[in-house]
Each structure stands twice: as structure tokens, then as C-alpha cells.
Biopython code that builds the backbone (N, CA, C, O; Angstrom):
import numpy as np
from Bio.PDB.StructureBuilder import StructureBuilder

atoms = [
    (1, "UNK", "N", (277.524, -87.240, 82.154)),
    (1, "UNK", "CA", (278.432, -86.879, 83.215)),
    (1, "UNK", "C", (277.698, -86.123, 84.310)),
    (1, "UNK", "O", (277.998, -86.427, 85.464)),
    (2, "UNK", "N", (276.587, -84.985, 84.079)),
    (2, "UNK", "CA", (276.383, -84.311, 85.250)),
    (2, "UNK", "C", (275.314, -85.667, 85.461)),
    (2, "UNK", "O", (275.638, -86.211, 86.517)),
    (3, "UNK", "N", (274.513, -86.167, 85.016)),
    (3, "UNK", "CA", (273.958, -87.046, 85.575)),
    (3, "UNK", "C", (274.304, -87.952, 86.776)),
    (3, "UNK", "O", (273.536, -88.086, 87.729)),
    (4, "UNK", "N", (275.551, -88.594, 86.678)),
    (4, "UNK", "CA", (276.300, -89.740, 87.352)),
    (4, "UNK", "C", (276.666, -88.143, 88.340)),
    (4, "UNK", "O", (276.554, -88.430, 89.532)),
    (5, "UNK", "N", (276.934, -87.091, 88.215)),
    (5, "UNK", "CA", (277.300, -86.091, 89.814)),
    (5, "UNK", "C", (276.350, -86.178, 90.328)),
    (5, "UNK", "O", (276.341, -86.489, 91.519)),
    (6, "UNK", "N", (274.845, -85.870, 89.434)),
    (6, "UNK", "CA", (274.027, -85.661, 90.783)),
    (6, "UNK", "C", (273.697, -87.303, 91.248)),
    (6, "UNK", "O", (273.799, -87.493, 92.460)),
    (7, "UNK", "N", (273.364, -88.345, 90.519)),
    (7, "UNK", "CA", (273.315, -89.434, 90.913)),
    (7, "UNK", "C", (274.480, -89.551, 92.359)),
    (7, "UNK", "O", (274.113, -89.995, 93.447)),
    (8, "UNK", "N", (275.441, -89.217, 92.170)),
    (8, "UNK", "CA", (276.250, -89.996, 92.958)),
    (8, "UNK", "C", (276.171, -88.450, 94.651)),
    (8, "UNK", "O", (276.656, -88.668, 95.761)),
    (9, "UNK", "N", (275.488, -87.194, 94.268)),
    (9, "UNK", "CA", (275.353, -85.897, 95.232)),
    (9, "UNK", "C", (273.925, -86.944, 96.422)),
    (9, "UNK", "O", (273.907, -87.120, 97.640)),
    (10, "UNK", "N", (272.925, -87.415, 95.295)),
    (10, "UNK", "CA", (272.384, -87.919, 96.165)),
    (10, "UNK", "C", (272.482, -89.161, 97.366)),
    (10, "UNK", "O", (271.999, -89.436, 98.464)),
    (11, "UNK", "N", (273.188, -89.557, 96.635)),
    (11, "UNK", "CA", (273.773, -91.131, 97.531)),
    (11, "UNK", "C", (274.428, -90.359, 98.686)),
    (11, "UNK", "O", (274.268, -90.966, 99.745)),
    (12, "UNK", "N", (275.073, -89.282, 98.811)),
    (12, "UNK", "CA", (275.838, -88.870, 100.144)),
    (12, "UNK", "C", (275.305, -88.320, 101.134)),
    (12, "UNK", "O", (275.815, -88.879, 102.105)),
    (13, "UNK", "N", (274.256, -87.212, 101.652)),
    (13, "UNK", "CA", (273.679, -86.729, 102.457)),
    (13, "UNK", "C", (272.774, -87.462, 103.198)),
    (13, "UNK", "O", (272.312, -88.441, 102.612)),
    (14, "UNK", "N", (272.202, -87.160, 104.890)),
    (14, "UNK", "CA", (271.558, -87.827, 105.455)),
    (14, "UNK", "C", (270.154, -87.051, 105.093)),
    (14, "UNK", "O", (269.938, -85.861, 104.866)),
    (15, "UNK", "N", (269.059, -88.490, 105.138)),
    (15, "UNK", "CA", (268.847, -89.207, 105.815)),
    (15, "UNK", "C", (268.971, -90.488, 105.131)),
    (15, "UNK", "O", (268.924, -91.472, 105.870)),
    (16, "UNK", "N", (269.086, -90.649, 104.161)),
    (16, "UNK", "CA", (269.305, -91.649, 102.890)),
    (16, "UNK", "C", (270.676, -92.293, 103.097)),
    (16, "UNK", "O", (270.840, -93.237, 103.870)),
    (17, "UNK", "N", (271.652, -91.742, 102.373)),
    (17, "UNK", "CA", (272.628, -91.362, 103.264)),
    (17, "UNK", "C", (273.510, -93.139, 102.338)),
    (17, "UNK", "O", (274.328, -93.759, 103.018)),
    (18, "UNK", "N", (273.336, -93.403, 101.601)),
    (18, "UNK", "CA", (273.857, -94.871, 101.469)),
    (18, "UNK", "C", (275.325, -95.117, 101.281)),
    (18, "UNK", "O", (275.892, -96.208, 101.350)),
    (19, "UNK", "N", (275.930, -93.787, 101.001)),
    (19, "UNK", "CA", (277.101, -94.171, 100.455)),
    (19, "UNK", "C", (278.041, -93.917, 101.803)),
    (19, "UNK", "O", (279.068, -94.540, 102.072)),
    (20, "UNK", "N", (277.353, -92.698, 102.698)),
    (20, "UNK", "CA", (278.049, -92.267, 103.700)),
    (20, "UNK", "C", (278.069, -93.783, 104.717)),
    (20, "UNK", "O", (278.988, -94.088, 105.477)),
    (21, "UNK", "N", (276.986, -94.470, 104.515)),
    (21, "UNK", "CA", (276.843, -96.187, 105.873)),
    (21, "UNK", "C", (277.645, -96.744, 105.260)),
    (21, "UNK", "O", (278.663, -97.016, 105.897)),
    (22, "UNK", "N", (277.604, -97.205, 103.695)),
    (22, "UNK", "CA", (278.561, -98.034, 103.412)),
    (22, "UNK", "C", (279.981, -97.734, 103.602)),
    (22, "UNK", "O", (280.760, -98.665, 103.805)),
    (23, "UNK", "N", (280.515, -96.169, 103.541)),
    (23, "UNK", "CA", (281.827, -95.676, 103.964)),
    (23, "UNK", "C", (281.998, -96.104, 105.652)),
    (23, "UNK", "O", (283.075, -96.478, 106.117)),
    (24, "UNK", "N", (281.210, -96.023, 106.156)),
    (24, "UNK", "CA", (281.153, -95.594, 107.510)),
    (24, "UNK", "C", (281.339, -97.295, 108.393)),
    (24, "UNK", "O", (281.732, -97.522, 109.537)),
    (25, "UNK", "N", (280.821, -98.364, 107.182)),
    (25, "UNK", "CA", (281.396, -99.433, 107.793)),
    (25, "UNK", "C", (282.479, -100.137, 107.614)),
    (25, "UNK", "O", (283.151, -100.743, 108.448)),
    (26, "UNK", "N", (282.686, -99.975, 105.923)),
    (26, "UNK", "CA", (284.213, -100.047, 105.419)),
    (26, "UNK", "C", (285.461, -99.734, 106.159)),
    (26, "UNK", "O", (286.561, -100.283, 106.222)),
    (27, "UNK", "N", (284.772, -98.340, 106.870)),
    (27, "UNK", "CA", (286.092, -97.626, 107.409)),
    (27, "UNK", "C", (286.362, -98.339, 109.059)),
    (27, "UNK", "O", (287.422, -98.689, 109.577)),
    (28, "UNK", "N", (285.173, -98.373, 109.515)),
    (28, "UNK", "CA", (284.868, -98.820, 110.784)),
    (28, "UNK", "C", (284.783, -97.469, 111.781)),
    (28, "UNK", "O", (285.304, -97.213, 112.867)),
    (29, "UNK", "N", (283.871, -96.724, 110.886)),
    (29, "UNK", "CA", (283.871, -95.278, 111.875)),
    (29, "UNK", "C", (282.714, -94.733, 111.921)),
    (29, "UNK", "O", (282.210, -94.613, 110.804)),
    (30, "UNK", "N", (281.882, -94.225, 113.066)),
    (30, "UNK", "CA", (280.950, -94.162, 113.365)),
    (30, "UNK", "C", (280.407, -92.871, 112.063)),
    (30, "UNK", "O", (281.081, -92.205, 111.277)),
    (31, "UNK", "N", (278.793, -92.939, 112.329)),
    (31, "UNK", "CA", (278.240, -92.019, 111.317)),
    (31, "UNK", "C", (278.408, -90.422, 111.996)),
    (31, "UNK", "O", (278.434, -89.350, 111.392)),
    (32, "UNK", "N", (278.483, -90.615, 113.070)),
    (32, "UNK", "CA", (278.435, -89.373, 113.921)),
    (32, "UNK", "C", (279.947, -88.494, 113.422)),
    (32, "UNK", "O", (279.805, -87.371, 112.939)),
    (33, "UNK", "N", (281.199, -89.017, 113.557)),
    (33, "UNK", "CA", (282.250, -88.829, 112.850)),
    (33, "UNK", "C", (282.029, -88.588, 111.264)),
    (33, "UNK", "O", (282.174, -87.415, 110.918)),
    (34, "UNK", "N", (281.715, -89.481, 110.288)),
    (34, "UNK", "CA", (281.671, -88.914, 109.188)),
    (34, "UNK", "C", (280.717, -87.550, 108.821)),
    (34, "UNK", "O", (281.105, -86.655, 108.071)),
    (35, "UNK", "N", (279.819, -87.564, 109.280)),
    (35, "UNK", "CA", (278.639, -86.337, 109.616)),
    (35, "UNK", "C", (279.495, -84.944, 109.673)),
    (35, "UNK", "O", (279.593, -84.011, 108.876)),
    (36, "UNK", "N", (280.039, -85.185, 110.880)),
    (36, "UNK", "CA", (281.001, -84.076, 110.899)),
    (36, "UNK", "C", (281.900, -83.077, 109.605)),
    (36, "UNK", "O", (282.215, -81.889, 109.525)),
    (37, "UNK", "N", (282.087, -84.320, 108.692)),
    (37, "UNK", "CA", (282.802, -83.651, 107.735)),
    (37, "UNK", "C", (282.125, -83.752, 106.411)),
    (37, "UNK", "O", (282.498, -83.599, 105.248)),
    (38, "UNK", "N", (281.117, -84.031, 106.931)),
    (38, "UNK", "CA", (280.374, -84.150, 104.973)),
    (38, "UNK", "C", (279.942, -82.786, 104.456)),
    (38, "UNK", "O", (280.186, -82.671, 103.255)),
    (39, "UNK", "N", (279.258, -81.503, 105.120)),
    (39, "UNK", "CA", (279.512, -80.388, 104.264)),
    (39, "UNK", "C", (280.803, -79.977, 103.563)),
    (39, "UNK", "O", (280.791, -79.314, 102.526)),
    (40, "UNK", "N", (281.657, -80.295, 104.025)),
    (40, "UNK", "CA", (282.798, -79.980, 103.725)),
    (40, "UNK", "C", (283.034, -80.323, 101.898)),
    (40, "UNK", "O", (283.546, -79.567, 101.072)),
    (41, "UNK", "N", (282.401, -81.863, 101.649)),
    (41, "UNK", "CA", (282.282, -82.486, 100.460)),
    (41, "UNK", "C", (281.331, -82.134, 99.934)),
    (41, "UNK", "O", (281.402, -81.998, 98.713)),
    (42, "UNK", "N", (279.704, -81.758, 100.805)),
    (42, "UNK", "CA", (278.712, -81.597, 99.576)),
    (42, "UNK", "C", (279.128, -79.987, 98.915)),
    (42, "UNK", "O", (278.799, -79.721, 97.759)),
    (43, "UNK", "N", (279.920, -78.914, 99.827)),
    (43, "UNK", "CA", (279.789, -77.924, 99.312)),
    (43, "UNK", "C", (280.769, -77.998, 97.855)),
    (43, "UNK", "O", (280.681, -77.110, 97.007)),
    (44, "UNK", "N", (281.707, -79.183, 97.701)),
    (44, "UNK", "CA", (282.781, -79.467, 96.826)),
    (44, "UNK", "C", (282.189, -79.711, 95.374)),
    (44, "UNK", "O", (282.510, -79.351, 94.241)),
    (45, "UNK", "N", (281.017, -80.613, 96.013)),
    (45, "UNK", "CA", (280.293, -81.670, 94.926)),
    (45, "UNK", "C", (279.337, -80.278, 94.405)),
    (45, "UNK", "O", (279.103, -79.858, 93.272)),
    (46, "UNK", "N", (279.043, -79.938, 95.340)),
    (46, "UNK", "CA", (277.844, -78.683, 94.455)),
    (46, "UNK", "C", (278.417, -77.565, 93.237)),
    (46, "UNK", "O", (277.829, -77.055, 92.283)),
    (47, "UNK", "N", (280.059, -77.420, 93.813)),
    (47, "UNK", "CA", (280.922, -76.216, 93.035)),
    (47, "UNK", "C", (281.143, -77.130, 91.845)),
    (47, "UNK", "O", (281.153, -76.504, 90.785)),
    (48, "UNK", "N", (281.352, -78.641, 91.710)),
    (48, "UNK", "CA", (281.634, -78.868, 90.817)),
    (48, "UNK", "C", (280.842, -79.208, 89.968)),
    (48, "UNK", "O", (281.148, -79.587, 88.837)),
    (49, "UNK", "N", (279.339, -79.077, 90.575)),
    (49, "UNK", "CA", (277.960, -80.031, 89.551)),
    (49, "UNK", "C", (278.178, -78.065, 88.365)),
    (49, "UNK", "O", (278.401, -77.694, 87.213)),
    (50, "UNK", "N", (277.939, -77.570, 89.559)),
    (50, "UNK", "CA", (277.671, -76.019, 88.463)),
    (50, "UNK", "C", (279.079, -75.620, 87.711)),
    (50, "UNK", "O", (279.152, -74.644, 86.964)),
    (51, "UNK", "N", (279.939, -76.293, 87.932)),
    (51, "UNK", "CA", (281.150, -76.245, 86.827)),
    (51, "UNK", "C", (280.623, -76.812, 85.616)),
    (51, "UNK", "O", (280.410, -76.112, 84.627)),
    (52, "UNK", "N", (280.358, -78.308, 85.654)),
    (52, "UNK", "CA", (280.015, -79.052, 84.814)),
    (52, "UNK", "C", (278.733, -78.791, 83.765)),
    (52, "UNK", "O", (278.434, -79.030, 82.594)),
    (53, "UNK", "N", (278.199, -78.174, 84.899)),
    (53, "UNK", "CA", (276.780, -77.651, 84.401)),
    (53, "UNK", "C", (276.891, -76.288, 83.499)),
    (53, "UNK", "O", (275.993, -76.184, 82.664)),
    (54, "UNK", "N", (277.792, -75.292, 83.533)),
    (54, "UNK", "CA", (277.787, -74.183, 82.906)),
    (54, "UNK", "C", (278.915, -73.776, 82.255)),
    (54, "UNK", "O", (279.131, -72.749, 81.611)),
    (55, "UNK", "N", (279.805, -74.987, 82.580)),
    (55, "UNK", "CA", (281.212, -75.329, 81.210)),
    (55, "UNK", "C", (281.093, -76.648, 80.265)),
    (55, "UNK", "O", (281.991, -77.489, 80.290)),
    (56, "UNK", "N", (279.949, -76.799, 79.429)),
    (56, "UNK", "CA", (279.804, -78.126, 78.989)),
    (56, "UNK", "C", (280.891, -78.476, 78.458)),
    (56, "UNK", "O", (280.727, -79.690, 78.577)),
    (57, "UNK", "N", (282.246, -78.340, 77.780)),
    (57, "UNK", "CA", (283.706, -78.533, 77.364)),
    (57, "UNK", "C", (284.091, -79.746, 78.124)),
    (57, "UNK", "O", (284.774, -80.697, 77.743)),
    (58, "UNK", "N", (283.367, -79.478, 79.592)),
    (58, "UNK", "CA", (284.324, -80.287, 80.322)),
    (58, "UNK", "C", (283.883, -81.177, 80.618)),
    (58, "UNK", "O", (284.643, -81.980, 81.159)),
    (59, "UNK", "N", (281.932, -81.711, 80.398)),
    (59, "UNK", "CA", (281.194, -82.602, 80.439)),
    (59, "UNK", "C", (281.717, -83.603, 79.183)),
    (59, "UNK", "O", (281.916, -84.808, 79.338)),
    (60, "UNK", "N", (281.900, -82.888, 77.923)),
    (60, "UNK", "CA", (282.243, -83.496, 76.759)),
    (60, "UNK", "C", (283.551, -83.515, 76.353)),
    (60, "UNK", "O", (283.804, -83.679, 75.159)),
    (61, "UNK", "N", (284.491, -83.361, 77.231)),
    (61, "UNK", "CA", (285.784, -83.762, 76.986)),
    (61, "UNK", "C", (286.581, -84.841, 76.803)),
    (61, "UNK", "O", (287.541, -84.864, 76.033)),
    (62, "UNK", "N", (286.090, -86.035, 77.714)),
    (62, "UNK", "CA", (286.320, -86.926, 77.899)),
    (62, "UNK", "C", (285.958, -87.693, 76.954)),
    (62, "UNK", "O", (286.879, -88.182, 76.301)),
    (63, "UNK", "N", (284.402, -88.091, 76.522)),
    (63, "UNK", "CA", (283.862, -88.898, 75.380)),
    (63, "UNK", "C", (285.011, -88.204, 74.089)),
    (63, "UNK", "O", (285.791, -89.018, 73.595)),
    (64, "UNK", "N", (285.070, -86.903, 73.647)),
    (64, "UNK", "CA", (285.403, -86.609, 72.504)),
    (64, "UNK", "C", (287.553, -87.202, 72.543)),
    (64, "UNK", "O", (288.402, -87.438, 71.684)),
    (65, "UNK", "N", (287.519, -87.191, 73.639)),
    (65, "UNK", "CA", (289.139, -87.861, 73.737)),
    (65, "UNK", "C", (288.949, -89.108, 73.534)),
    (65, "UNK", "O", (289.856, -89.553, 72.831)),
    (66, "UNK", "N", (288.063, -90.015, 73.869)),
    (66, "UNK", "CA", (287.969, -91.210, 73.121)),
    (66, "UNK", "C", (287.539, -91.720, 71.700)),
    (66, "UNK", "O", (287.370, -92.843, 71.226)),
    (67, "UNK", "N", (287.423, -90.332, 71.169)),
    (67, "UNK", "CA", (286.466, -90.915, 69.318)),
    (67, "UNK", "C", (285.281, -90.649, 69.900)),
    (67, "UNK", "O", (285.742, -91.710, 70.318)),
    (68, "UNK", "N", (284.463, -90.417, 70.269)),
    (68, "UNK", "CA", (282.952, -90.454, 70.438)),
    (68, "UNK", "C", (282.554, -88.882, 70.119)),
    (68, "UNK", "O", (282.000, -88.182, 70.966)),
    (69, "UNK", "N", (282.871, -88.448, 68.913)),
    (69, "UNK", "CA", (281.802, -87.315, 68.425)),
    (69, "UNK", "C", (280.458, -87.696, 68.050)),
    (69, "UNK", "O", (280.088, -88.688, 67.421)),
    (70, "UNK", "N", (279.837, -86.809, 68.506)),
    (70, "UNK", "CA", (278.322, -87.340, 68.384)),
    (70, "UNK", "C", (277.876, -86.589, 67.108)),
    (70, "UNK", "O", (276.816, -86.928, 66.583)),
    (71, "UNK", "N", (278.415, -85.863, 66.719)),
    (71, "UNK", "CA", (278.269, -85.731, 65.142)),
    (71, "UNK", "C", (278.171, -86.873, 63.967)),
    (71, "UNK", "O", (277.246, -87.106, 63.189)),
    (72, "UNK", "N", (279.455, -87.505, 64.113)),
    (72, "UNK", "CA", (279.871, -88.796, 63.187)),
    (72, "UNK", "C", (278.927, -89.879, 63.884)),
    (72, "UNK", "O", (278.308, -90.857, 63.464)),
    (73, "UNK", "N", (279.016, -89.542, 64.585)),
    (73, "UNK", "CA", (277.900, -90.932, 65.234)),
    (73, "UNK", "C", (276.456, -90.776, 64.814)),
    (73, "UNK", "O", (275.820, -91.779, 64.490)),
    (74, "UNK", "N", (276.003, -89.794, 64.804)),
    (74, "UNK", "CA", (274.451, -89.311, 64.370)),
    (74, "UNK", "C", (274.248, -89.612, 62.706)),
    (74, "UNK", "O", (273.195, -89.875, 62.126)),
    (75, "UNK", "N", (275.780, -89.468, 62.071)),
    (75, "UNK", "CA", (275.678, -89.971, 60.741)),
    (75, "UNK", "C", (275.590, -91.071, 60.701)),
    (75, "UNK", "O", (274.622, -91.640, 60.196)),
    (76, "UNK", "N", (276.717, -91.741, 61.300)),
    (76, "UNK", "CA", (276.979, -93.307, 61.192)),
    (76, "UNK", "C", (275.417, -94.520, 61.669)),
    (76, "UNK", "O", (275.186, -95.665, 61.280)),
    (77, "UNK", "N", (274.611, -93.597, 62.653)),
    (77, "UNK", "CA", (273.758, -94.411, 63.006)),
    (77, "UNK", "C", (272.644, -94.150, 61.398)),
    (77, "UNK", "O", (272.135, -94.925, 60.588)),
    (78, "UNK", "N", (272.677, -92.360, 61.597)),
    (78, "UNK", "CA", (271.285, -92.337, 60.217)),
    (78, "UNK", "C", (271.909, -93.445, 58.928)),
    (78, "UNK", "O", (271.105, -94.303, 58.565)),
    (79, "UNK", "N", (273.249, -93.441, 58.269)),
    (79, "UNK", "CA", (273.292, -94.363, 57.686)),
    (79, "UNK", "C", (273.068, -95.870, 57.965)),
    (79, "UNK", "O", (272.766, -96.721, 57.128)),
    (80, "UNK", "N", (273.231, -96.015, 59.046)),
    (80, "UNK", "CA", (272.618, -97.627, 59.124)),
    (80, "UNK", "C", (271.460, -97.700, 59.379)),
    (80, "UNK", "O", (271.086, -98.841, 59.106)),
    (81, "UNK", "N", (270.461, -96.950, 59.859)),
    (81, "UNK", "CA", (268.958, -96.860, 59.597)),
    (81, "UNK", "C", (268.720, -97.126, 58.179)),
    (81, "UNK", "O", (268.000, -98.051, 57.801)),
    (82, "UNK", "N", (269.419, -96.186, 57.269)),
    (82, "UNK", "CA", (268.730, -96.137, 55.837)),
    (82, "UNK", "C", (269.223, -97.632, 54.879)),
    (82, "UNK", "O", (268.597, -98.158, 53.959)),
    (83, "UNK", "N", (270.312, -97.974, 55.374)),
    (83, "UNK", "CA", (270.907, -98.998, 54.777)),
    (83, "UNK", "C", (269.975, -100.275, 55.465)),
    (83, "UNK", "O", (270.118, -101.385, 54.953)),
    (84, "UNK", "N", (269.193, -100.152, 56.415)),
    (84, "UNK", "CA", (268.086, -101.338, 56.835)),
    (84, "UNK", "C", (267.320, -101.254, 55.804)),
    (84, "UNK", "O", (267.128, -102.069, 54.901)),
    (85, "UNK", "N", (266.611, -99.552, 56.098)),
    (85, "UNK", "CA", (265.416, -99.603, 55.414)),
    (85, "UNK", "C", (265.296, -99.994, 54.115)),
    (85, "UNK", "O", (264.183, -100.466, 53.883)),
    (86, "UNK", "N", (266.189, -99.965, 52.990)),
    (86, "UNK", "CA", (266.207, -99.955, 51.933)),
    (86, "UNK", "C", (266.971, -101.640, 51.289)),
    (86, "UNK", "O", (267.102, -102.185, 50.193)),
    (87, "UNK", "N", (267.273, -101.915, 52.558)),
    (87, "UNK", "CA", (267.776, -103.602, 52.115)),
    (87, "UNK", "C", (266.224, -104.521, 52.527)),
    (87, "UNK", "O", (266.116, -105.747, 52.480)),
    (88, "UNK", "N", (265.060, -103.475, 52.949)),
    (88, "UNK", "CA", (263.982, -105.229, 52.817)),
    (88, "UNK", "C", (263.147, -104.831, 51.764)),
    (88, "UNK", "O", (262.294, -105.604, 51.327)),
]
sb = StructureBuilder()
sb.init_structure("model")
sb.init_model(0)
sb.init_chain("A")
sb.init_seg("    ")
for serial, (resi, resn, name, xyz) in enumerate(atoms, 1):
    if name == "N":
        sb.init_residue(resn, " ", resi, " ")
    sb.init_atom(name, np.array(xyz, "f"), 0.0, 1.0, " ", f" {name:<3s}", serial, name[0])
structure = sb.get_structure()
């Protein structure tokens, strides 16, 4: 999860800037206009990378609402390692 924030922190700022051109033609609005309001978002995106970053609960909330404890999973995989190794 914080991965895909900062992945997606970098796509927005200039000079790179890819997500802001592709918005900017979608919308049909100049870059000079969106410019204007993008601190507004990176300062959003930054409050929320260091949320994510120093409340891990909320990084791992989501996977663990779907079944994905990585506990049972760390078993479930070591048992199918050993159940290879020992079937050749």
C-alpha cells in the first residue's frame, strides 16, 4: 500500500508530471490551470503517505478484511514447500 502512494506521489508533480498531462488532456484544461492547484493535493498525498507510514493498521487493514493473514499464509506456503520436498 505505501508503495502504490508513493508510486502514484511520483506520477503527479512537475517536471515528469504524467498523470497531471494525462489529466490535463482528458479534462481539456491547460497545464498552467492544473499547476495552480496541485500543492493543494501533494500536501494531501504527503499527510497521508506519513499516516500510512506510521499507522501500519491501516496499511494492513484491507488485505486482513479479505482473509489474507500473512501468518496463515507463511504456514500454508512453509507447508507446501515441505510437502514438495519430501514427495521426490
Amino acid at each position: 500500500m505505501i508503495v502504490i502512494v508513493n508510486l502514484t506521489m511520483a506520477m503527479v508533480p512537475l517536471p515528469v508530471g504524467g498523470l497531471l498531462f494525462v489529466t490535463g488532456v482528458a479534462m481539456r484544461t491547460p497545464i498552467a490551470a492544473l499547476k495552480r492547484e496541485l500543492p493543494i493535493f501533494i500536501v494531501a498525498q504527503l499527510m497521508m503517505r506519513m499516516i500510512l507510514t506510521f499507522v501500519p493498521a491501516l496499511s494492513t487493514a484491507l488485505p486482513h478484511a479479505f482473509g489474507f493473514n500473512s501468518q496463515r499464509l507463511r504456514i500454508k506456503k512453509a507447508r507446501k514447500f515441505r510437502a514438495f520436498l519430501f514427495s521426490q
